[in-house]
Each structure stands twice: as structure tokens, then as C-alpha cells.
N, CA, C and O atoms as CSV, one atom per row, in Angstrom:
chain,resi,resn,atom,element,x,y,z
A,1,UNK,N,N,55.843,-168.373,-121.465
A,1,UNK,CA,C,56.749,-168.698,-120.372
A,1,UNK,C,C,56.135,-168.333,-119.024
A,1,UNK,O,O,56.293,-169.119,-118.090
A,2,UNK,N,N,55.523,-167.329,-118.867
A,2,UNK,CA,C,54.521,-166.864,-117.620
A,2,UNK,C,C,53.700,-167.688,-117.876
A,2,UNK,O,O,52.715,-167.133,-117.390
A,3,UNK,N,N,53.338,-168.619,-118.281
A,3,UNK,CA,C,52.147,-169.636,-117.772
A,3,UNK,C,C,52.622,-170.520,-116.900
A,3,UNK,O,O,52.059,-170.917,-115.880
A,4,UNK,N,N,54.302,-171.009,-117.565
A,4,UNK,CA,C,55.163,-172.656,-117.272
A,4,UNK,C,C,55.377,-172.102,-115.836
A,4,UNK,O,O,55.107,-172.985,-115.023
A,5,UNK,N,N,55.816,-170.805,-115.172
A,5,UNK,CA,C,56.008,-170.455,-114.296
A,5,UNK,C,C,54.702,-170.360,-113.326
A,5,UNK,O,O,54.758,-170.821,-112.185
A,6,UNK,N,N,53.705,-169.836,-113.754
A,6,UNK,CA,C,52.531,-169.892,-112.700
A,6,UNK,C,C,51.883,-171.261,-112.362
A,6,UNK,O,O,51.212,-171.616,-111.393
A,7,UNK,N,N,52.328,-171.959,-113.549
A,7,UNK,CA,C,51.965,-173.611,-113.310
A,7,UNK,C,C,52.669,-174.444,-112.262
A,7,UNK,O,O,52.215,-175.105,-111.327
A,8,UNK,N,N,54.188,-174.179,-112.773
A,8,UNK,CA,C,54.666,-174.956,-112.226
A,8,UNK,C,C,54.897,-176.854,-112.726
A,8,UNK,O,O,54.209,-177.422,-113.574
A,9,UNK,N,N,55.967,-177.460,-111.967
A,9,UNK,CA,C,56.112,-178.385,-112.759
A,9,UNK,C,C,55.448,-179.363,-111.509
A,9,UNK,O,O,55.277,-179.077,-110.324
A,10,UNK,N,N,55.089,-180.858,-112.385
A,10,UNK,CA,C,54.347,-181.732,-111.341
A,10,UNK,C,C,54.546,-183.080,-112.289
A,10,UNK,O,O,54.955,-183.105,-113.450
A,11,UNK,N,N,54.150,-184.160,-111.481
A,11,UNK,CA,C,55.109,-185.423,-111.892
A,11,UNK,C,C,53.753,-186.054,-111.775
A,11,UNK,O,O,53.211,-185.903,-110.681
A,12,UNK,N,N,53.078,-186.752,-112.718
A,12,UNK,CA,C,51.907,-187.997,-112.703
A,12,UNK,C,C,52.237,-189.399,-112.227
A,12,UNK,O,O,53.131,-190.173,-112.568
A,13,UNK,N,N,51.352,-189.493,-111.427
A,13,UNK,CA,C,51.672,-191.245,-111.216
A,13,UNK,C,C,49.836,-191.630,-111.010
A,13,UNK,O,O,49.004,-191.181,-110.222
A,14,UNK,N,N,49.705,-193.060,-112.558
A,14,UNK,CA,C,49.051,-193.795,-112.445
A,14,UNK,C,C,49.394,-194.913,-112.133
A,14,UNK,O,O,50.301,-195.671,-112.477
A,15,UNK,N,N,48.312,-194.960,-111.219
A,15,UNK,CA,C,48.407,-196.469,-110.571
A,15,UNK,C,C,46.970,-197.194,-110.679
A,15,UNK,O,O,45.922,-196.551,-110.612
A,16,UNK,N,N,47.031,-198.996,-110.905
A,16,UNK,CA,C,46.356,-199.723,-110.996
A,16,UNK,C,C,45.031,-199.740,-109.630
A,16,UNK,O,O,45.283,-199.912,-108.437
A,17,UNK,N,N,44.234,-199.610,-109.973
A,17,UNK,CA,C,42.884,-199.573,-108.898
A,17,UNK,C,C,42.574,-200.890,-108.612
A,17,UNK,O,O,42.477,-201.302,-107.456
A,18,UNK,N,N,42.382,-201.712,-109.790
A,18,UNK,CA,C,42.082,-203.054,-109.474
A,18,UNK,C,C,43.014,-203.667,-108.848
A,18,UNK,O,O,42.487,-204.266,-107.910
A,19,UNK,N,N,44.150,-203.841,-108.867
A,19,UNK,CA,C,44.923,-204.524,-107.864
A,19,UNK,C,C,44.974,-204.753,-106.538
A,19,UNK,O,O,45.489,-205.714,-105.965
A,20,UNK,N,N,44.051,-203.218,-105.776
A,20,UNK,CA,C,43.847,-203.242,-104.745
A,20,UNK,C,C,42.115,-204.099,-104.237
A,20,UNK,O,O,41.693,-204.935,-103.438
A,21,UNK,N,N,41.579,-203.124,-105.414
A,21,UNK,CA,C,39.642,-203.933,-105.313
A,21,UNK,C,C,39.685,-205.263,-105.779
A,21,UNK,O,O,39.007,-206.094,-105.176
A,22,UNK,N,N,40.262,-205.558,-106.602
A,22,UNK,CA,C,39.894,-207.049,-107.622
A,22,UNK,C,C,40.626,-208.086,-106.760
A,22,UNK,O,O,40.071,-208.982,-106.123
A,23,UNK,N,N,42.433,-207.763,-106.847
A,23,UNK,CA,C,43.205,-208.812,-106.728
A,23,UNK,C,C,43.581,-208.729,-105.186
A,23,UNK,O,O,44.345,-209.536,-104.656
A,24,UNK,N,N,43.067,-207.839,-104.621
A,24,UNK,CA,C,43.028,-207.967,-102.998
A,24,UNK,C,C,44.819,-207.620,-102.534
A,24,UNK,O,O,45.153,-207.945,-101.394
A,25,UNK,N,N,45.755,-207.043,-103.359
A,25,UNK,CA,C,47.159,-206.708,-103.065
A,25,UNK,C,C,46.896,-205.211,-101.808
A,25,UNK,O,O,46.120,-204.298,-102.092
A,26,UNK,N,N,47.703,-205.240,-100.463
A,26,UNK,CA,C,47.731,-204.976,-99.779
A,26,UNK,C,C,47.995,-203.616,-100.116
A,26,UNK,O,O,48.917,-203.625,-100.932
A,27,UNK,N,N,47.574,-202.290,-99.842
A,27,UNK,CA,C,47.683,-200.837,-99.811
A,27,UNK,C,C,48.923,-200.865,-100.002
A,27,UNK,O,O,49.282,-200.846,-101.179
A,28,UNK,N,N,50.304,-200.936,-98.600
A,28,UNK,CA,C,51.205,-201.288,-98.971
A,28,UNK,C,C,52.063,-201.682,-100.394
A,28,UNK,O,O,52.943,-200.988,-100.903
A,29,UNK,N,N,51.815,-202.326,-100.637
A,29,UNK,CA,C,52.445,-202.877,-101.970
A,29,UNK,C,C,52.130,-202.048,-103.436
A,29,UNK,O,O,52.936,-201.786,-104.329
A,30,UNK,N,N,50.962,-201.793,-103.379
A,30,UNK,CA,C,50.143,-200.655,-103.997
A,30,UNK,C,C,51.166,-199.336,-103.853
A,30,UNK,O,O,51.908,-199.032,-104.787
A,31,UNK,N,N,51.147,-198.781,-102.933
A,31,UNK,CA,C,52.233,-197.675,-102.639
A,31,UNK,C,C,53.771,-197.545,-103.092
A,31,UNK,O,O,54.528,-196.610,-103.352
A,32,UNK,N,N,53.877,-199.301,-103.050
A,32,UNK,CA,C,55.672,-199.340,-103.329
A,32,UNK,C,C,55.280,-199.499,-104.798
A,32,UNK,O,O,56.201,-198.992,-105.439
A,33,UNK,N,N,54.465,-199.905,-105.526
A,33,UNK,CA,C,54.424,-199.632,-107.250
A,33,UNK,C,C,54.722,-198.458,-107.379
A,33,UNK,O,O,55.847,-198.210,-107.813
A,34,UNK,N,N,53.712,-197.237,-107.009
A,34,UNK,CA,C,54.344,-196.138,-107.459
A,34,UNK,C,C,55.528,-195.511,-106.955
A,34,UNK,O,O,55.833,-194.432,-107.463
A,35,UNK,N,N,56.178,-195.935,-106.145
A,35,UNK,CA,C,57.092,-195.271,-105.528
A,35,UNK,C,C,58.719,-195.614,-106.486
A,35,UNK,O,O,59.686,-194.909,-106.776
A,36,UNK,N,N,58.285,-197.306,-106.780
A,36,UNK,CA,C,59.038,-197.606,-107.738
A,36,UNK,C,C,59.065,-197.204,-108.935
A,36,UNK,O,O,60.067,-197.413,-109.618
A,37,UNK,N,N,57.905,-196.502,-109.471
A,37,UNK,CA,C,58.184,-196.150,-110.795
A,37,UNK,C,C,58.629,-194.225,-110.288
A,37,UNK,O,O,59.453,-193.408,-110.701
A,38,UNK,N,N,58.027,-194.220,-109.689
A,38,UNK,CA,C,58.382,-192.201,-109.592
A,38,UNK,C,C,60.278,-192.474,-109.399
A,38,UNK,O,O,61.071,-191.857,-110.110
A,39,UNK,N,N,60.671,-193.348,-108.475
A,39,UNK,CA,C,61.883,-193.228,-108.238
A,39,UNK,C,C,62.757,-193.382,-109.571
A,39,UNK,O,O,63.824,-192.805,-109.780
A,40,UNK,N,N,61.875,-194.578,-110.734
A,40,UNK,CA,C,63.038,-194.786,-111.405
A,40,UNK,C,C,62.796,-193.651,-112.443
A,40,UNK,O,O,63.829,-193.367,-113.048
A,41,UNK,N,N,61.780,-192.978,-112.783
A,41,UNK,CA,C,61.701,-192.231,-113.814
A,41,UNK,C,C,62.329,-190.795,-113.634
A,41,UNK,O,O,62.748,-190.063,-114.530
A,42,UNK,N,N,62.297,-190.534,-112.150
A,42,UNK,CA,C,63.326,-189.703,-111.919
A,42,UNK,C,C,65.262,-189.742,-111.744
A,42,UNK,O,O,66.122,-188.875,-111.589
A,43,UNK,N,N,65.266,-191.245,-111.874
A,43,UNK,CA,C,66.280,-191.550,-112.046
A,43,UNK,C,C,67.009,-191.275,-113.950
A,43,UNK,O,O,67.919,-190.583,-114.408
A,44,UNK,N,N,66.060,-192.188,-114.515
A,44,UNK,CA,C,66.363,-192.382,-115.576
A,44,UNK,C,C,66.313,-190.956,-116.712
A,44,UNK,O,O,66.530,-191.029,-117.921
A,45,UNK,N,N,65.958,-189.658,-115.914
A,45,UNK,CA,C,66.066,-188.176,-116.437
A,45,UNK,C,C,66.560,-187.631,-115.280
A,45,UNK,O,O,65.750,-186.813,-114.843
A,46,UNK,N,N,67.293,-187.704,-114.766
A,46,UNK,CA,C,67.848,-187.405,-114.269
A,46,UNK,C,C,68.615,-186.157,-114.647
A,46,UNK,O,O,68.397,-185.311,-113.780
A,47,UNK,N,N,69.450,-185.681,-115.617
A,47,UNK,CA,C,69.679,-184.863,-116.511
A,47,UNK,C,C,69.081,-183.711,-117.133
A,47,UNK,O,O,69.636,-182.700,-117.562
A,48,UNK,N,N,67.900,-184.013,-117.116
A,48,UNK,CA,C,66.144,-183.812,-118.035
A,48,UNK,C,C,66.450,-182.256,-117.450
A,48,UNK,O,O,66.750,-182.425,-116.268
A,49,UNK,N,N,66.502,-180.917,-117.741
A,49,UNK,CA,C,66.252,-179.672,-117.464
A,49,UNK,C,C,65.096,-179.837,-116.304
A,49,UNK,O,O,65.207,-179.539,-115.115
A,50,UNK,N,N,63.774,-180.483,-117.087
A,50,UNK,CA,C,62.623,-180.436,-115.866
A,50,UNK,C,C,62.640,-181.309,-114.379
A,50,UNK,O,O,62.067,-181.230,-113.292
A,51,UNK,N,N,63.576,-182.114,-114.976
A,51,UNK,CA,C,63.627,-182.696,-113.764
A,51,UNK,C,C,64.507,-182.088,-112.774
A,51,UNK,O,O,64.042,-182.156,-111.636
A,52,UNK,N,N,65.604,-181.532,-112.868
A,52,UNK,CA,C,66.648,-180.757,-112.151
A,52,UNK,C,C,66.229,-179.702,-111.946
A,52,UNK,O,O,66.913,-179.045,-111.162
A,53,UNK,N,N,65.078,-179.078,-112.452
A,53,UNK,CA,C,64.358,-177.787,-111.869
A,53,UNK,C,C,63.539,-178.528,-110.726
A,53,UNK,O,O,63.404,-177.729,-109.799
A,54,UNK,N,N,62.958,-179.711,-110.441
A,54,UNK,CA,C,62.002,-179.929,-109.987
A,54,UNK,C,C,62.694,-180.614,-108.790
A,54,UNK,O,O,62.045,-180.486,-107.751
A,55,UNK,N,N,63.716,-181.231,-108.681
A,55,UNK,CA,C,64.692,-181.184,-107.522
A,55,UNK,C,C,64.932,-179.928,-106.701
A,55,UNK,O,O,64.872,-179.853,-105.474
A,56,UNK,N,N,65.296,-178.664,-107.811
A,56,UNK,CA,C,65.706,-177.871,-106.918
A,56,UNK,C,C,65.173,-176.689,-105.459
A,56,UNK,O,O,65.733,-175.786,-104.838
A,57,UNK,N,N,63.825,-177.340,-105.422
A,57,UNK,CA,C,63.042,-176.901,-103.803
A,57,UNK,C,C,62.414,-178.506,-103.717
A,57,UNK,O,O,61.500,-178.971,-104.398
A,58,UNK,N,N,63.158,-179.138,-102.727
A,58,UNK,CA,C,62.579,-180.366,-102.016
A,58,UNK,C,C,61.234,-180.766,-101.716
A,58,UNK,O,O,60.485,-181.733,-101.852
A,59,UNK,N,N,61.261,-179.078,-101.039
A,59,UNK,CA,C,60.053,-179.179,-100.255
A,59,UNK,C,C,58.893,-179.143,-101.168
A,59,UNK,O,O,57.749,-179.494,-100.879
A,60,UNK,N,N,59.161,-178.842,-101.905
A,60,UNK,CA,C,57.856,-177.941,-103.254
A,60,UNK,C,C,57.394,-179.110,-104.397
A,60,UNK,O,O,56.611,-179.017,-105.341
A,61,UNK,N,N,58.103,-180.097,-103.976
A,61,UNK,CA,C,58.015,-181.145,-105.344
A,61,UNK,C,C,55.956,-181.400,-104.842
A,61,UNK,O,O,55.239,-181.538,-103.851
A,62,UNK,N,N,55.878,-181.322,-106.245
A,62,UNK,CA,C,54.351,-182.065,-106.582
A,62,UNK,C,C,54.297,-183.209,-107.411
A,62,UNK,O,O,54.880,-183.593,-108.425
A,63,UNK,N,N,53.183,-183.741,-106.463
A,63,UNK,CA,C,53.025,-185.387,-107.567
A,63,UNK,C,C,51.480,-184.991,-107.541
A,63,UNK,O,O,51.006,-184.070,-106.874
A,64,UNK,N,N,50.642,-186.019,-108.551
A,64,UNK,CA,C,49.760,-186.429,-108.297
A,64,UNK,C,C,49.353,-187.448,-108.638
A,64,UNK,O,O,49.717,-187.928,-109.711
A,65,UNK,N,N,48.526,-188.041,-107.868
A,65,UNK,CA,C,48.514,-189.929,-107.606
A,65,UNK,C,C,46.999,-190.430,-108.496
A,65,UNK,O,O,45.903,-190.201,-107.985
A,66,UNK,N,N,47.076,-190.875,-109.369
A,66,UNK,CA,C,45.225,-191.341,-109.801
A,66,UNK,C,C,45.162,-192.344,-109.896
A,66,UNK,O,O,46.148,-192.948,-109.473
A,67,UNK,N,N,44.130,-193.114,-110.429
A,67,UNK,CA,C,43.862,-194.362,-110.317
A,67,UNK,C,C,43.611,-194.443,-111.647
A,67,UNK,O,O,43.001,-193.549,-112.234
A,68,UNK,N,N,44.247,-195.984,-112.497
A,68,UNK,CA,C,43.578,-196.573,-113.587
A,68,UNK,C,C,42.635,-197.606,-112.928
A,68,UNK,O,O,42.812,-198.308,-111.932
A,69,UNK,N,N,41.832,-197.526,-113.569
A,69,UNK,CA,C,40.827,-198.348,-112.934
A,69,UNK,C,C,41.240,-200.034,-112.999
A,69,UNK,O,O,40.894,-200.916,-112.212
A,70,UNK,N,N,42.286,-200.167,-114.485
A,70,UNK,CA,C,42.676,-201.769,-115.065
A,70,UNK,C,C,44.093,-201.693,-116.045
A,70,UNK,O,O,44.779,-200.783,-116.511
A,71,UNK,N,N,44.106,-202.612,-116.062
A,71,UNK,CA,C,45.546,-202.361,-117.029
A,71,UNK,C,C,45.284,-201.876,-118.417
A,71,UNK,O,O,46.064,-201.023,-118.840
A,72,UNK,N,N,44.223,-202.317,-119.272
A,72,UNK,CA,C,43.764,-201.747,-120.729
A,72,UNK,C,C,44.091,-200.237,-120.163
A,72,UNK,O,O,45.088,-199.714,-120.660
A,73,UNK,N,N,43.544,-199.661,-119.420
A,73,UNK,CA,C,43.635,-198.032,-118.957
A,73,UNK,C,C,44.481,-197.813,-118.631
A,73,UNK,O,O,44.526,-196.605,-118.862
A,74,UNK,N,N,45.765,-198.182,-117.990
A,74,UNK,CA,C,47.055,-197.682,-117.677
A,74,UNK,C,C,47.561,-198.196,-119.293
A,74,UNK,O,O,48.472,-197.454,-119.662
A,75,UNK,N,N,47.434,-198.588,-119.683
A,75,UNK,CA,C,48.526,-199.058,-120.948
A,75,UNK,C,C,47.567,-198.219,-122.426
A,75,UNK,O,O,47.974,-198.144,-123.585
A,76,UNK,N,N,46.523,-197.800,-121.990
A,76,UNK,CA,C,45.685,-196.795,-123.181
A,76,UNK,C,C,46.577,-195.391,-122.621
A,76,UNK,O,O,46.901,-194.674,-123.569
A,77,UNK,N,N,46.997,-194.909,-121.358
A,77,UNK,CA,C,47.275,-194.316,-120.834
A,77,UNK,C,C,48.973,-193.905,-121.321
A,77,UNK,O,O,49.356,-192.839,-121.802
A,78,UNK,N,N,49.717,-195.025,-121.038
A,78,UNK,CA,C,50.683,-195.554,-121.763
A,78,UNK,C,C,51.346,-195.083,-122.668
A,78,UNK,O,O,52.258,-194.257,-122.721
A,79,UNK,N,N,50.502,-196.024,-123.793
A,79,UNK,CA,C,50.604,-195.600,-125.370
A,79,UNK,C,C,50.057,-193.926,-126.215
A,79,UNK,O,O,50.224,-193.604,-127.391
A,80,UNK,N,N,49.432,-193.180,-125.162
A,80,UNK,CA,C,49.302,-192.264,-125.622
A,80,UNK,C,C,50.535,-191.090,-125.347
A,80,UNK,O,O,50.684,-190.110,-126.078
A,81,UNK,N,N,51.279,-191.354,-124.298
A,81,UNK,CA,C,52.383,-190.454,-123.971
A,81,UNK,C,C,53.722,-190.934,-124.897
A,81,UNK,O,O,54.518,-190.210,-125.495
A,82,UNK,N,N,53.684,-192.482,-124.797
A,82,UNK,CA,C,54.365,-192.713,-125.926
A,82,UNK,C,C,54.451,-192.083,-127.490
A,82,UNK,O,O,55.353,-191.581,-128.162
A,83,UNK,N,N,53.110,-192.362,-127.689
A,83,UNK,CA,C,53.014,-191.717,-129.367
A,83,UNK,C,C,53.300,-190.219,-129.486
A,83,UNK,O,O,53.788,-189.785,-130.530
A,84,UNK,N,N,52.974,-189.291,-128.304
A,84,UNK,CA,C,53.205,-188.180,-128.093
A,84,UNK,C,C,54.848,-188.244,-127.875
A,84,UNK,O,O,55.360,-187.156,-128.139
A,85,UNK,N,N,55.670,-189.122,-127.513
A,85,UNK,CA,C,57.121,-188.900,-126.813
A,85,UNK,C,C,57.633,-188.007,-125.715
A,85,UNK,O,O,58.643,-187.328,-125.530
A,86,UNK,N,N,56.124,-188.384,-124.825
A,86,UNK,CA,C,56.578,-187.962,-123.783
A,86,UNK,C,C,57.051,-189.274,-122.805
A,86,UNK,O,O,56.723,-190.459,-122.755
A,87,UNK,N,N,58.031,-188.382,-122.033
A,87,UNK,CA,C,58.867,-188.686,-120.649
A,87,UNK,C,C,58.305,-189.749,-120.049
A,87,UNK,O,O,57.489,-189.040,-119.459
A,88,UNK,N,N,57.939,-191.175,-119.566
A,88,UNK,CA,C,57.559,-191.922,-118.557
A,88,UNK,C,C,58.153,-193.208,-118.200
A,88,UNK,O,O,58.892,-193.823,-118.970
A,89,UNK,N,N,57.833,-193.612,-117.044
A,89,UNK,CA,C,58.429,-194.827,-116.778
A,89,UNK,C,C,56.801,-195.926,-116.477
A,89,UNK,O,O,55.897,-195.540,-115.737
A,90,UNK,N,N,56.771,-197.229,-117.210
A,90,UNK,CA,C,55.814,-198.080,-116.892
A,90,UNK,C,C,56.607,-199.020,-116.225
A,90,UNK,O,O,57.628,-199.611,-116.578
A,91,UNK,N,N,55.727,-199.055,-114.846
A,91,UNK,CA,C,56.473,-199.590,-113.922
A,91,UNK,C,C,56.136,-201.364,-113.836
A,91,UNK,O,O,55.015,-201.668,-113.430
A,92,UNK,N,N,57.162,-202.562,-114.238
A,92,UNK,CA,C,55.969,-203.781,-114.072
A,92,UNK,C,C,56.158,-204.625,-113.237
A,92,UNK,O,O,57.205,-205.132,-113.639
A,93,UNK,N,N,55.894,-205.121,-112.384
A,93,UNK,CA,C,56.243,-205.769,-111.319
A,93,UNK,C,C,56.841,-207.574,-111.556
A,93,UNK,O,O,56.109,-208.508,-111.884
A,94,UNK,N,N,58.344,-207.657,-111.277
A,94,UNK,CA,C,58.238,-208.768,-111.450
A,94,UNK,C,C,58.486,-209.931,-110.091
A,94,UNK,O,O,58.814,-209.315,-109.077
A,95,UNK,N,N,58.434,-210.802,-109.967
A,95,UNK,CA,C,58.406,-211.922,-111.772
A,95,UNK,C,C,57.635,-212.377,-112.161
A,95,UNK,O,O,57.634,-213.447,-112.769
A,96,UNK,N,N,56.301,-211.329,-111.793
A,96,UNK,CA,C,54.847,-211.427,-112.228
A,96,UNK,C,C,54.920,-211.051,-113.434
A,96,UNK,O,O,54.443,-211.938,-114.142
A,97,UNK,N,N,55.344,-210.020,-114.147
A,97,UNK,CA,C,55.288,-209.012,-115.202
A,97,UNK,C,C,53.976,-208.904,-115.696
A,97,UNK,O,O,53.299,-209.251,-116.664
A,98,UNK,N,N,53.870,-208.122,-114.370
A,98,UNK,CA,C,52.259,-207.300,-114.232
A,98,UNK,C,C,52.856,-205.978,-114.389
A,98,UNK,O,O,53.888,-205.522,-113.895
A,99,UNK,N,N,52.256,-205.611,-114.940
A,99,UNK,CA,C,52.085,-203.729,-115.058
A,99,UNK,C,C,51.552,-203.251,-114.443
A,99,UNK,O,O,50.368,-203.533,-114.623
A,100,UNK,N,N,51.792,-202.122,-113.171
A,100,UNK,CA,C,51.389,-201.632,-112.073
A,100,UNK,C,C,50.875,-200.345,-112.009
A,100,UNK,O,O,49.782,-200.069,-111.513
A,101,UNK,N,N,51.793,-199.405,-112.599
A,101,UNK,CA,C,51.619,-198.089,-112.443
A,101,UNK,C,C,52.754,-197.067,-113.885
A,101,UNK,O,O,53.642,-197.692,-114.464
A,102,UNK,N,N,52.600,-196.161,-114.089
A,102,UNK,CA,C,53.391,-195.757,-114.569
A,102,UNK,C,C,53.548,-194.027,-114.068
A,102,UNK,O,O,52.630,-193.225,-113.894
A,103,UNK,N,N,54.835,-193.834,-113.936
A,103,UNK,CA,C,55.112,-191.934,-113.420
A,103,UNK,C,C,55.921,-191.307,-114.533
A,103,UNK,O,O,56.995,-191.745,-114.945
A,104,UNK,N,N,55.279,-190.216,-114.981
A,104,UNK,CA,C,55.774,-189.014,-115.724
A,104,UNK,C,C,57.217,-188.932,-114.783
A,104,UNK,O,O,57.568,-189.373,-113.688
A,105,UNK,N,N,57.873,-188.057,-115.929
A,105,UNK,CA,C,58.760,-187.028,-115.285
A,105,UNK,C,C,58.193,-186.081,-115.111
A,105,UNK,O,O,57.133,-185.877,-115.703
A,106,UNK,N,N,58.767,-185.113,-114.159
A,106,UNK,CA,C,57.896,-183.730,-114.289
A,106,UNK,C,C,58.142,-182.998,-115.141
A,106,UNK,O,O,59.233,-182.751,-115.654
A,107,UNK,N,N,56.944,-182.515,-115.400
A,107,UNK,CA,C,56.251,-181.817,-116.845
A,107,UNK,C,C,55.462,-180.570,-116.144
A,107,UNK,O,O,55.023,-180.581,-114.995
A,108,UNK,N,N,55.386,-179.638,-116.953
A,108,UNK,CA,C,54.314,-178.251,-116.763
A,108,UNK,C,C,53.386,-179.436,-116.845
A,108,UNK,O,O,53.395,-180.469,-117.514
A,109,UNK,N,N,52.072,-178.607,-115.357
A,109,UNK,CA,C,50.872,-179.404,-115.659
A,109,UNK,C,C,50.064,-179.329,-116.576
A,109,UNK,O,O,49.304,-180.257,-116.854
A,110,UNK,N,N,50.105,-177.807,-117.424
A,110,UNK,CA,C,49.427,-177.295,-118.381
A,110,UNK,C,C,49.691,-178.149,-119.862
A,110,UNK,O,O,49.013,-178.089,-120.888
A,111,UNK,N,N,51.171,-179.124,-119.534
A,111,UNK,CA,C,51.159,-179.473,-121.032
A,111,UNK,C,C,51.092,-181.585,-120.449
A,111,UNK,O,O,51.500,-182.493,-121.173
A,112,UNK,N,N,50.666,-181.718,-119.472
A,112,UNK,CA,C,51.144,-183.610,-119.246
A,112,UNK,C,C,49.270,-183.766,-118.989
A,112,UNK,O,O,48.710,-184.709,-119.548
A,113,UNK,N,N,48.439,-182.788,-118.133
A,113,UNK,CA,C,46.957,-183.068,-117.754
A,113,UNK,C,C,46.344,-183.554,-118.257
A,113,UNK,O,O,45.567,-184.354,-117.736
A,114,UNK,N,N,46.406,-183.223,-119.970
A,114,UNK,CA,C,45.530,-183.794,-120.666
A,114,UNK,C,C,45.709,-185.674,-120.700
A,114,UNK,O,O,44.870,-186.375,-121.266
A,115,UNK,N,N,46.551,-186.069,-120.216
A,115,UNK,CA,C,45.990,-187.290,-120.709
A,115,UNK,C,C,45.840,-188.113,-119.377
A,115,UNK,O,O,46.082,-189.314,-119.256
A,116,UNK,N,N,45.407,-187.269,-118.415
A,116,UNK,CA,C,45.219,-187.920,-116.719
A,116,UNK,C,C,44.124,-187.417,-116.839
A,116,UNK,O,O,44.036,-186.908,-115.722
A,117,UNK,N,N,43.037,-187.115,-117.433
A,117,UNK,CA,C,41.915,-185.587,-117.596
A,117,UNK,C,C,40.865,-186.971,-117.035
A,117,UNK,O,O,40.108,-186.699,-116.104
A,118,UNK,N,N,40.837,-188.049,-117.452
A,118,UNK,CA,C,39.669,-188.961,-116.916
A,118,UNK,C,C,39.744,-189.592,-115.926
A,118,UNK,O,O,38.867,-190.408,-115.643
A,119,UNK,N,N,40.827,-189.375,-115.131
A,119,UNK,CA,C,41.047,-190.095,-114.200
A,119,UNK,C,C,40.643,-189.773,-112.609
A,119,UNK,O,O,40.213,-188.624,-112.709
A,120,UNK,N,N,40.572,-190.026,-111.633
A,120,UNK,CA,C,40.138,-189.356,-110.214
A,120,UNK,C,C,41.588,-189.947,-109.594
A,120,UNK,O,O,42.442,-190.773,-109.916
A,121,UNK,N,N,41.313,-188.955,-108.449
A,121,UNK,CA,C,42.817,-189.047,-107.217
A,121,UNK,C,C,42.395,-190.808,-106.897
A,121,UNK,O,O,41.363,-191.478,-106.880
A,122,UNK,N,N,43.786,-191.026,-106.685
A,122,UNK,CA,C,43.739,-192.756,-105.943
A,122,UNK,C,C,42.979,-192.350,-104.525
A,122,UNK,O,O,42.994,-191.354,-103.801
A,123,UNK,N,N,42.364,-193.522,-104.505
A,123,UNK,CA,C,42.223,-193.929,-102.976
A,123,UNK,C,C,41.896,-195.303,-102.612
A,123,UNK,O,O,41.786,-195.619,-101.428
């Protein structure tokens, strides 16, 4: 329990890289993917113990933002939190139904890292 506490809780958001390099979609729009999925996955646990801890200092909330480089990698990404049953929202943009990004709920970082471990910060 002194670890979950020195850790602290923090919320993942992958987002698609190529969309911005490949398919030329504006930073902008890029930004509102993840914003749409962090919003709804905090919606949709809303309830979630971790998530209502992670509301409760505004100021203190942590995200962190990475890049999948392609969709095989956000959806390898995906299916591994799935099979695990963890917490996420895959966010897909329609009425493209492109898959954009997907955001954890917040999770101890000590137990969600491992499967962001290959990834680098977006930019």
C-alpha cells in the first residue's frame, strides 16, 4: 500500500502518430482524439474508487500522452489491457470509424506502465 501511495495514480492516453505524419490531420484534431477518449473513460468509471480518488485534488491529476506509432500498435496496445481486464476507453472517430487513441482510467503507475513501456511521449 506504501508503494500505491508514493506512486500515485495517473491516467494513459495513446494516441495515433501517424495520423498526424502520414494522414496530415491537423494537431488540433489530434488533441480532441484524446481528449475525447480521457473524457469518456472518465466518464464511463466514474464510480471506479480510482477514479474518484483521482478527481479528488484537481490540480494534481496526471496524464501521460504517448504515441502509437499506427493502429496495429494502438489496438496490440488495446487487446493487451483487454485480456488483462483492465479499465479503458478506445476512442474511434466517426463516421470514419478510425481508431484514434485510447485512455486508461487512472491506475497506480506501478501496475498500468507496463504496457506503455515501448512507447515515447507524443509530440
Amino acid at each position: 500500500m506504501a508503494e500505491k501511495a508514493a506512486c500515485g495514480l495517473v491516467q494513459y492516453i495513446a494516441v495515433r502518430g501517424d495520423l498526424l505524419r502520414m494522414d496530415k490531420w491537423p494537431i488540433g484534431a489530434i488533441i480532441a482524439q484524446g481528449c475525447h477518449a480521457s473524457a469518456a473513460v472518465l466518464h464511463q468509471f466514474r464510480d471506479d474508487p480510482n477514479t474518484q480518488q483521482y478527481f479528488m485534488n484537481l490540480d494534481s491529476m496526471r496524464k501521460v500522452v504517448l504515441e502509437a506509432k499506427d493502429e496495429p500498435e494502438l489496438m496490440g496496445i488495446a487487446n493487451a489491457l483487454q485480456i488483462d481486464k483492465m479499465d479503458f476507453k478506445l476512442w474511434t472517430e466517426q463516421p470514419e470509424n478510425t481508431p484514434t487513441c485510447l485512455a486508461t482510467k487512472p491506475y497506480d503507475k506501478l501496475v498500468i506502465q507496463k504496457y506503455f513501456k515501448k512507447l515515447k511521449l507524443f509530440k
